[in-house]
N, C-alpha and C positions, 0 to 999 in steps of 0.2 A: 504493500500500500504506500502511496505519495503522500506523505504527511506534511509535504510543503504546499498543497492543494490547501483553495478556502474550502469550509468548512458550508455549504449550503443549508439551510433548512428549510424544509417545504411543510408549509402547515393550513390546517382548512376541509382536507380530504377524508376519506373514507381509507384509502392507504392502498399500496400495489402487493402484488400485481392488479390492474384497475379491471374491476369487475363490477361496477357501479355508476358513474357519470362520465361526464364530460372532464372534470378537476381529474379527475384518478388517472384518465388516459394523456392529462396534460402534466401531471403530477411525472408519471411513469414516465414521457417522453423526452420531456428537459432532463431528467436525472439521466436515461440513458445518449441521449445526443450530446450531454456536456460532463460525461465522466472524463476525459480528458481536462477538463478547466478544474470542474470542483469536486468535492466529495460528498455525496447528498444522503441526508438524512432525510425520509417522511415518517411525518406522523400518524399511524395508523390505529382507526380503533379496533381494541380487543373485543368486541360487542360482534362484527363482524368478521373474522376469521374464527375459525375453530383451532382449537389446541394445536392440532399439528402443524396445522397452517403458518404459525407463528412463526416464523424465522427469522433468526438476525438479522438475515442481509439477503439479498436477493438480486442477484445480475451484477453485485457490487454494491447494488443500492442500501443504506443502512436500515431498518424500519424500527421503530419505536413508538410500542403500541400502549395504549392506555385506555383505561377498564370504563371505559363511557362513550356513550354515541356522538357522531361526529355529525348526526341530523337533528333539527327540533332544535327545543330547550336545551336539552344536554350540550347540542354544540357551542355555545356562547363557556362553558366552562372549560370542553374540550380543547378551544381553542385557544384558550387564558391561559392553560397549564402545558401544552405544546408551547406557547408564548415564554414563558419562565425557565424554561428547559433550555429552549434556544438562545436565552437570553443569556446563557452559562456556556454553552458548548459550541454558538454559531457563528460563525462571520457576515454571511448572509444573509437572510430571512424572507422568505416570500410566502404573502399570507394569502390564500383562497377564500375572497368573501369578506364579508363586513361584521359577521356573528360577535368576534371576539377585539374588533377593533378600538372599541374603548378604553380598553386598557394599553394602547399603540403610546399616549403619556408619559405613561410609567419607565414601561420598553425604552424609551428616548432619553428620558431623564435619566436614567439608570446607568444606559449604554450611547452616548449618544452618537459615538463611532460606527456603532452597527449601520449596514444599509439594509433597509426594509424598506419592499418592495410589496405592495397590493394591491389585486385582480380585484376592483369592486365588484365583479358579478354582476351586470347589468339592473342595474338599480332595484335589484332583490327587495323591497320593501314593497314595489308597486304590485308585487304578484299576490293572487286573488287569495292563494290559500293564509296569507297574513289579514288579522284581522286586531282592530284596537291598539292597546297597548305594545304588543309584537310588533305592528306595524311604526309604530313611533318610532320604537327601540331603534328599529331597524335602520332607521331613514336618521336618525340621533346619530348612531353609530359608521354611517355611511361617512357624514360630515368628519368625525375626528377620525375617519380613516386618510380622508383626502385633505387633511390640515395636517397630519404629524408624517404622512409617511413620505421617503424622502422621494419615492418614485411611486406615483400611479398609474397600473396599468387599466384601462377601456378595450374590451374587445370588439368595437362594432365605431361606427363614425358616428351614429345616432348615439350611443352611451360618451363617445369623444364630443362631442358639442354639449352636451348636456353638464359633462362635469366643468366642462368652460363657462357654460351661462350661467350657471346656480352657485359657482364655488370660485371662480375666475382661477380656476387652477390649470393647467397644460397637460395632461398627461400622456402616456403613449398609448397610442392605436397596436395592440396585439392581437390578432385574430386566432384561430384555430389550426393545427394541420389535421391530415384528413389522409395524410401517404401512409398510416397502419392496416388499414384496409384494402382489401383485393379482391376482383369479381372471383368467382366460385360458379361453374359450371352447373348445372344440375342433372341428377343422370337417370334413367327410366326408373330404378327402384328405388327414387324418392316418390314416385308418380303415388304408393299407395296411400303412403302417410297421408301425404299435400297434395289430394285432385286435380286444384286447382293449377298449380304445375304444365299440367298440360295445355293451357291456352294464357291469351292474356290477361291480364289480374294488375289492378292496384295494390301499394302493400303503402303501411305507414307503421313503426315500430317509435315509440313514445312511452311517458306516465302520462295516467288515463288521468288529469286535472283539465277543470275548466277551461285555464290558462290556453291547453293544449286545443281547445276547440275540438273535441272528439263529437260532442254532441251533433255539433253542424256537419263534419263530414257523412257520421253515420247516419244521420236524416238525409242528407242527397244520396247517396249510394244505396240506399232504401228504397225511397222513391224513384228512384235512377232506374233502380231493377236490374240492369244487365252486366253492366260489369262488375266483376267478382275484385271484392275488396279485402286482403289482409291484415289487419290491425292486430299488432303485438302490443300487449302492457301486461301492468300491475290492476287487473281490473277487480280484486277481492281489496285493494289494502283502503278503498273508501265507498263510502255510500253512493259518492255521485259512478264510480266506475262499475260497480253491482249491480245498480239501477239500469243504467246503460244497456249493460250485458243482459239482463231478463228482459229487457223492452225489445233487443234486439236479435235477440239468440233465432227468431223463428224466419230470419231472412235467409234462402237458401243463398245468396249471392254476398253473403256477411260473414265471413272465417276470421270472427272473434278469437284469437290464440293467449294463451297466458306464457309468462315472462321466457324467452329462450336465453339460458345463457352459456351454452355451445357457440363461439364466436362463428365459427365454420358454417353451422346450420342458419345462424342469423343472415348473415352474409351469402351464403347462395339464396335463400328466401329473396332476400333485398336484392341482389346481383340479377334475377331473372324478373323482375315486375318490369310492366308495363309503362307504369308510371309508379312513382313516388309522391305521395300525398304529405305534406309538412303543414300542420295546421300552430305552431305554436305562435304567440299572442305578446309573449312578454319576454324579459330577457335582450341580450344583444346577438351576436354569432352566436347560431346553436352548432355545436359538435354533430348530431345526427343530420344536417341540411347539408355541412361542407362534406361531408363522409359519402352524402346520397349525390353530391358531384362529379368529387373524385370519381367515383365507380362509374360516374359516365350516364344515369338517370335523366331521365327527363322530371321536371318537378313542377308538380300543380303544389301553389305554397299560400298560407296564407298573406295578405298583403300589409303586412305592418311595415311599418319602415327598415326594422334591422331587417326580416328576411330581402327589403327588395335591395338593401344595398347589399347583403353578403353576397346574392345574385347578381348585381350588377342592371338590374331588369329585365333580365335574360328569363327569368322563370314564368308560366301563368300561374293568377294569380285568381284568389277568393276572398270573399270577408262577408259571403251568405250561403245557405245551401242551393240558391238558383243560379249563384254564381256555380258552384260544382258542378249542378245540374247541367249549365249549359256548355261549360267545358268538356264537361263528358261526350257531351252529342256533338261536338265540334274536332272532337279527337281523330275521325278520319281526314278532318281538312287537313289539321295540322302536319308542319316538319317533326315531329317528337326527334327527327335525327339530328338535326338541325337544332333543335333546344338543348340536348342532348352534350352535340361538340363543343358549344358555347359553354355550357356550366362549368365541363371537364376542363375546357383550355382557361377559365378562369379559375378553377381550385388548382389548377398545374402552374399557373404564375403567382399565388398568392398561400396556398392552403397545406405547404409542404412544412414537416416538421424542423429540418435545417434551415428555411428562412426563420421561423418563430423563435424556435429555441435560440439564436445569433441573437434577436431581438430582445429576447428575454437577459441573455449574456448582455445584451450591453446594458440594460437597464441594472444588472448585478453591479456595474461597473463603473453607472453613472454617466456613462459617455455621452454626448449632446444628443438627443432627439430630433427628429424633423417636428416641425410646427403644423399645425393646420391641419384641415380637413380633409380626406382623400378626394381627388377631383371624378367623382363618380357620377354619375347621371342622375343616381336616387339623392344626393345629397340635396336636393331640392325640397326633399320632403321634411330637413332637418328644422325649418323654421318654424314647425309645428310643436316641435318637442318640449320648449321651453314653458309653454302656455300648458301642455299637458302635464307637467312635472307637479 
C-alpha cells in the first residue's frame, strides 16, 4: 500500500460494492478510477450487508461500516458519525447529500485544512416523500452545506443555477457516468421467464414514489392497451406502490416485476426494450436516464427541466398520460434510431466515468472550475427555476 496517497473519505452512501442507488455506483467508481491519486475509505452501513459481506476492503477500496441506516432519520446521524471518523483519519472528504450537513461547522472549525467537498443531491428537500418539519430540516441543512463547504458539487445545470440564484454561491457542474453498463443480448431460453421478450415492449426500472410519476405512465399504457410495458420497482415497501400494483395487476399488456438485483438480468431486460420510459419529477441527472443512453435506448422521458437538459432535447417527452398516449401511436412515425444515436453520442461525450471522476479529482484538489452554465439548448428552461425554489 502507498501511504504517501491522500487519504479520501466518501460519506452519505449505502457503501460498495453498490447494490442500491445512484451515490453507491458513484461512490464505487471514483474510488476505483482514482486509486492511483488516493486511498478511499467509504462508509458503509452495517444494516445493509450481512455478516459475511462485511469486509475490510474491497478492490482496494477500504469500507467502514456502522451499525445504522444510511436512509431516513437514521441517516442524519449516520452521517454525523462517518463525519467524526473522517474528521481523524481523512484528508479529503466528500459528503453525498445534505442529511448530515449541519454539523459541516464543526468539521471546519475543528479541521479547517481539511477539503470537503459536497454533492447537494438535487435539492432533496423538494421531493414529495419529505413532508413538514423533515422538509425544513432538509432545505436548513442544504444552506450550511453550500456556506461551509469548501467545494460544491450540482449534478445537473438546473440544480447549477439554482445554487447561484438562492445562495450566490458557484459550484461545479458534475454529472453522472453511465460506461459501467453494457447491452446484454437476450437468448431464446429467457423467452419462458419474460414472454414479452419476444416482441417489442417498453420497460422502465425505478422506486415506485410519486416523484417517479408511475401513476401516469401506468394509466397511459393501460388505456394504450397494446404495447406491453415492463416496470421494475420496490412496489411492497409503500402504500402508494401496493395500490398501484392491485389496481393494475389485471392488464394483460402491464409486467409489473419486483426488484431485480442480478445486474446481468437487469441489463439484458433494459438492453432489448423498445423504448425506455423515465418518468422521474425531481432530483437533477438521474443515474438510470444516462445509463438508459449509454446503452443506446430510445427514451420517452418525463419533461422536467433536468431530464430535458441531461438529454440535451434529444428525448420525447411527457408531463400527462395523453401525452404517452399519443406518443405511443406516433411511435411508427418516429426515427427511434435516430433518437437512439443522438442520446448515445451524447452520454459518449459527456457521461463516461474518466471525464467525472478527473472532475471530481480536481474538485479534491481545489483547482479552478469553469464558470457558468453549460450552453445547452434546455438551459432556456433555467429561468423558471428560481420562482419554483
Amino acid at each position: 500500500m502507498n501511504y504517501n496517497k491522500p487519504n479520501l473519505g466518501i460519506i452519505g452512501t449505502v457503501g460498495v460494492p453498490a447494490k442500491y442507488g445512484g451515490f453507491e455506483t458513484l461512490a464505487e467508481q471514483l474510488a476505483l478510477n482514482l486509486s492511483n491519486e488516493y486511498q478511499t475509505t467509504v462508509y458503509c452501513s452495517a444494516t445493509n450487508y450481512a455478516k459475511h459481506e462485511r469486509v475490510k476492503q474491497w478492490k482496494g477500496i477500504k469500507l467502514k461500516y456502522l451499525p445504522m441506516s444510511a436512509n431516513g432519520v437514521q441517516s442524519i446521524v449516520y452521517d454525523i458519525v462517518s463525519m467524526i471518523h473522517s474528521l481523524i483519519f481523512m484528508d479529503v472528504i466528500l459528503v453525498l447529500g445534505v442529511s448530515g450537513c449541519f454539523f459541516l461547522p464543526f468539521i471546519k472549525f475543528l479541521a479547517p485544512r481539511k477539503q470537503v467537498v459536497v454533492n447537494v443531491d438535487g435539492m432533496e428537500w423538494r421531493r414529495g416523500k419529505w413532508k413538514g418539519l423533515a422538509k425544513k430540516f432538509l432545505r436548513f441543512s442544504e444552506g450550511i452545506a453550500v456556506r461551509y463547504a469548501d467545494e460544491v458539487v450540482t449534478d445537473n445545470a438546473a440544480i447549477q443555477q439554482y445554487v447561484r440564484d438562492i445562495y450566490g454561491v458557484e459550484s461545479r457542474l458534475i454529472e453522472y457516468g453511465a460506461d459501467h453498463v453494457e447491452p446484454i443480448d437476450k437468448q431464446p431460453e429467457q423467452y419462458e421467464k419474460y414472454p414479452f421478450l419476444a416482441g417489442d415492449y417498453a420497460f422502465k426500472v425505478c422506486r415506485i414514489e410519486p416523484e417517479n410519476n408511475i401513476h401516469i405512465v401506468l394509466e397511459a399504457f393501460a388505456r394504450h392497451g397494446k404495447m406491453p410495458l415492463v416496470l421494475v420497482g420496490n412496489w411492497e415497501n409503500s402504500e402508494y406502490g401496493h395500490d398501484l400494483r392491485e389496481l393494475y395487476r389485471q392488464y394483460k399488456n402491464l409486467h409489473l416485476l419486483d426488484p431485480i438485483y442480478q445486474h446481468d438480468e437487469l441489463n439484458m431486460l433494459r438492453s432489448n426494450c423498445t423504448l425506455y420510459v423515465h418518468g422521474h419529477s425531481a432530483g437533477g441527472t438521474n443515474p438510470s436516464l444516462v445509463e438508459a443512453m449509454y446503452l443506446g435506448l430510445p427514451v420517452l422521458s418525463y419533461g422536467a427541466v433536468y431530464n430535458r437538459i441531461t438529454t440535451h432535447e434529444r428525448a420525447i417527452y411527457f408531463e400527462t398520460a395523453e401525452d404517452i398516449i399519443l406518443a405511443l401511436r406516433k411511435l411508427p412515425e418516429m426515427d427511434l434510431n435516430q433518437i437512439a444515436h443522438d442520446l448515445k453520442w451524447i452520454a459518449d461525450m459527456r457521461y463516461l466515468w474518466s471525464i467525472i471522476s478527473k472532475k471530481y479529482a480536481m474538485a479534491f484538489k481545489g483547482i479552478e472550475r469553469e464558470v457558468g452554465v453549460p450552453a445547452l439548448e434546455s438551459t432556456k428552461h433555467l429561468k423558471h427555476l428560481k420562482s419554483a425554489a
